[in-house]
C-alpha positions as CSV (number, residue, x, y, z in Angstrom):
1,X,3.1,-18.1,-18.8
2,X,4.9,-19.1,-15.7
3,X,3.6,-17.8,-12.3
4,X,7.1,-17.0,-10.5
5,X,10.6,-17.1,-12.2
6,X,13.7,-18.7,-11.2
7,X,14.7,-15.9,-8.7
8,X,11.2,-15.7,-6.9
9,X,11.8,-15.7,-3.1
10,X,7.8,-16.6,-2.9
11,X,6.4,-18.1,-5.3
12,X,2.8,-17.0,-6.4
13,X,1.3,-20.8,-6.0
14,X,2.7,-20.7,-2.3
15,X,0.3,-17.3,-1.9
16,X,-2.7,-18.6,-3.6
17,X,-2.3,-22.4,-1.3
18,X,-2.0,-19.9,1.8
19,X,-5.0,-18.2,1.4
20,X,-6.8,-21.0,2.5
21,X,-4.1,-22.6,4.7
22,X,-4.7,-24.9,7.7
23,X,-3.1,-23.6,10.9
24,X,-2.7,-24.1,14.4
25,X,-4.2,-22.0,16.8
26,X,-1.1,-19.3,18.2
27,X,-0.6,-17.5,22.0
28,X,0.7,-14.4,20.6
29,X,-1.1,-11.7,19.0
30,X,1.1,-9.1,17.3
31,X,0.4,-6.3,14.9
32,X,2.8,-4.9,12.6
33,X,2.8,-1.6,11.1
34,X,4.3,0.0,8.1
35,X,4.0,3.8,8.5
36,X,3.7,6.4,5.3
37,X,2.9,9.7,4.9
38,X,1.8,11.9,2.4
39,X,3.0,10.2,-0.7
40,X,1.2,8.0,-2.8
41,X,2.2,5.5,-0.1
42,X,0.0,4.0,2.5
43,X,0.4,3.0,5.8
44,X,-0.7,-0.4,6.5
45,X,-1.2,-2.3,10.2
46,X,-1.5,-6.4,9.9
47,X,-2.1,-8.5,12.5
48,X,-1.0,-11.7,13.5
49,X,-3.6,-13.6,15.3
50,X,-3.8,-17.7,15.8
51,X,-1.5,-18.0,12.6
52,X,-3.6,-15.9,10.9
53,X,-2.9,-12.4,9.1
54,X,-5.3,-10.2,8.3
55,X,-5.3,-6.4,7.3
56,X,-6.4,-4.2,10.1
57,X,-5.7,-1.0,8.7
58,X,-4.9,0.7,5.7
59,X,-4.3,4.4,6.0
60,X,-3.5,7.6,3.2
61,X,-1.7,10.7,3.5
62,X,-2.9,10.0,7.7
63,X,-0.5,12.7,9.6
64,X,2.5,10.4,12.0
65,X,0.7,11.7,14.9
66,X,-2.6,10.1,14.3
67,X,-1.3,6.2,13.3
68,X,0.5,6.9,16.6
69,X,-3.0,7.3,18.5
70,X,-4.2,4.7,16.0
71,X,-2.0,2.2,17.8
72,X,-2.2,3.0,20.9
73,X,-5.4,2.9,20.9
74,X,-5.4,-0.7,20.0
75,X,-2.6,-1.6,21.7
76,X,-4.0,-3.6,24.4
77,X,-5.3,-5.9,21.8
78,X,-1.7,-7.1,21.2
79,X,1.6,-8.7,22.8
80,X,3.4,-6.8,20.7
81,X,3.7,-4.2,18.0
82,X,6.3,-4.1,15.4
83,X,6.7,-0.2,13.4
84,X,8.9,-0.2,10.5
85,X,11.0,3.2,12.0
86,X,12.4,3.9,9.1
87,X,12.1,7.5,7.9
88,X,8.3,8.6,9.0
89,X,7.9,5.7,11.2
90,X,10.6,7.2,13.6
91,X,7.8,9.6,14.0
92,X,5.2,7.0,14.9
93,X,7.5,5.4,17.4
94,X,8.4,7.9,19.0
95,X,5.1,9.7,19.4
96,X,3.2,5.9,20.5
97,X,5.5,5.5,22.9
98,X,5.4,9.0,24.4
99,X,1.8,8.5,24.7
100,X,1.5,5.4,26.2
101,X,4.5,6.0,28.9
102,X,4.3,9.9,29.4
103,X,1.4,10.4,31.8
104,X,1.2,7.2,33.5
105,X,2.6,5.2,36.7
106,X,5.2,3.0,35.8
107,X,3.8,-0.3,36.4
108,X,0.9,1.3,33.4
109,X,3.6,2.2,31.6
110,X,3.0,0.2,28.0
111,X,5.7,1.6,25.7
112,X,8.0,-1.3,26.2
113,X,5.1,-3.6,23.8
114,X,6.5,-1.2,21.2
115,X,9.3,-3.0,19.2
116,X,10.9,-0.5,16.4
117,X,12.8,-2.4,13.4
118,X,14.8,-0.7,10.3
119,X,14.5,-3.3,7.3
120,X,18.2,-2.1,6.2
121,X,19.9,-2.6,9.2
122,X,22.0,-5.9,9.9
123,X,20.5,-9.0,10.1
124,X,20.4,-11.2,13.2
125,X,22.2,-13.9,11.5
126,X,24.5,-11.7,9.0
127,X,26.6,-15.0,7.7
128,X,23.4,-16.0,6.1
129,X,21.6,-13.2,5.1
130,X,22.2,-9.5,3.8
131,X,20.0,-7.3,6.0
132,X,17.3,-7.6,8.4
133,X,14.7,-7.0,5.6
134,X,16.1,-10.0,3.7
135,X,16.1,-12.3,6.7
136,X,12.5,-11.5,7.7
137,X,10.9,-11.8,4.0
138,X,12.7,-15.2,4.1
139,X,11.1,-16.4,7.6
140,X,7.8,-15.1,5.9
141,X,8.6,-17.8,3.2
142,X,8.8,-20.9,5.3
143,X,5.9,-20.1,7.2
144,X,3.8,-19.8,3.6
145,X,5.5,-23.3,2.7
146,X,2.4,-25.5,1.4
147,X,4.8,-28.6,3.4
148,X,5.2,-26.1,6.5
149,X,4.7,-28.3,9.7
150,X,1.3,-26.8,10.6
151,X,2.0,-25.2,13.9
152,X,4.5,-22.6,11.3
153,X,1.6,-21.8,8.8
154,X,0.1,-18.8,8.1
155,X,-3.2,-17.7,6.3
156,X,-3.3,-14.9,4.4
157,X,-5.9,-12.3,3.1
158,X,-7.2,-13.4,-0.2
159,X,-5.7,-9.8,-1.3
160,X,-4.5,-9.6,-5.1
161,X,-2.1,-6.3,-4.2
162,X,-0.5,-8.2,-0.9
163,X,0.0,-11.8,-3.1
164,X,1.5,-9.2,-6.3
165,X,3.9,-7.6,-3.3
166,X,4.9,-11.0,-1.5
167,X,5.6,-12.9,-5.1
168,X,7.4,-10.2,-6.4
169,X,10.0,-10.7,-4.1
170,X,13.2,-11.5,-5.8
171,X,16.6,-13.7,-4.2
């Protein structure tokens, strides 16, 4: 049976070959965090470190106000954080940044490290892409390219759930 079909935005093969991919060592450190709530969703946090991601949390039925603390209790770790805003993760934004800005001196101040995206909303180039969400997963794709230039690859968790998520992705 065939791994991926003819609509596959990320083919299964490019998952597997990125699990053990060769990269070059990054500057930035970021985390990214998809927030849930009490469904039978979780809430996830993956970082980004020296082209490498790896799960750094993977929360259920967690209240907004306690990924919030989650993060900012991590968030000198990273350059940046990226939260999916979207429905509960408005929450989560809003209650990281009110903690980390509220009670301190301006030049402490470390709300601004907080970057809020909405997957729906329009893409940076629109003439190419349908939405922000569609843009992104397509960046994701080059950079799991087996023929990436190496300073673009990333490494991946050998994860059976994330390589199901990122190969079901359809054009």
């Amino acid at each position: 049976f065939p791994d991926e079909t003819e609509d596959t935005l990320i083919p299964l093969s490019w998952c597997e070959a990125a699990i053990g991919a060769e990269t070059i060592e990054g500057t930035v450190i970021v985390l990214g965090v998809d927030p849930a709530r009490f469904g039978d969703d979780k809430t996830v946090g993956y970082e980004i470190k020296n082209n490498v991601a790896r799960l750094v949390f993977e929360l259920t039925k967690e209240r907004t106000t306690a990924v919030a603390g989650r993060i900012v209790n991590m968030i000198d770790d990273y350059s940046d954080v990226t939260i999916d805003g979207t429905g509960v993760g408005a929450g989560v934004v809003d209650a990281a940044r009110e903690q980390l800005d509220s009670s301190l001196e301006p030049n402490e101040r470390k709300g601004f490290k907080i970057h809020e995206i909405h997957n729906g909303s329009q893409a940076l180039h629109p003439e190419r892409f349908f939405n922000l969400n569609a843009e992104m997963y397509w960046h994701l794709r080059e950079r799991l390219r087996p023929d990436a230039e190496p300073y673009m690859r990333l490494r991946i968790p050998d994860d059976d759930e994330l390589k199901n998520q990122l190969a079901g992705r359809k054009y």
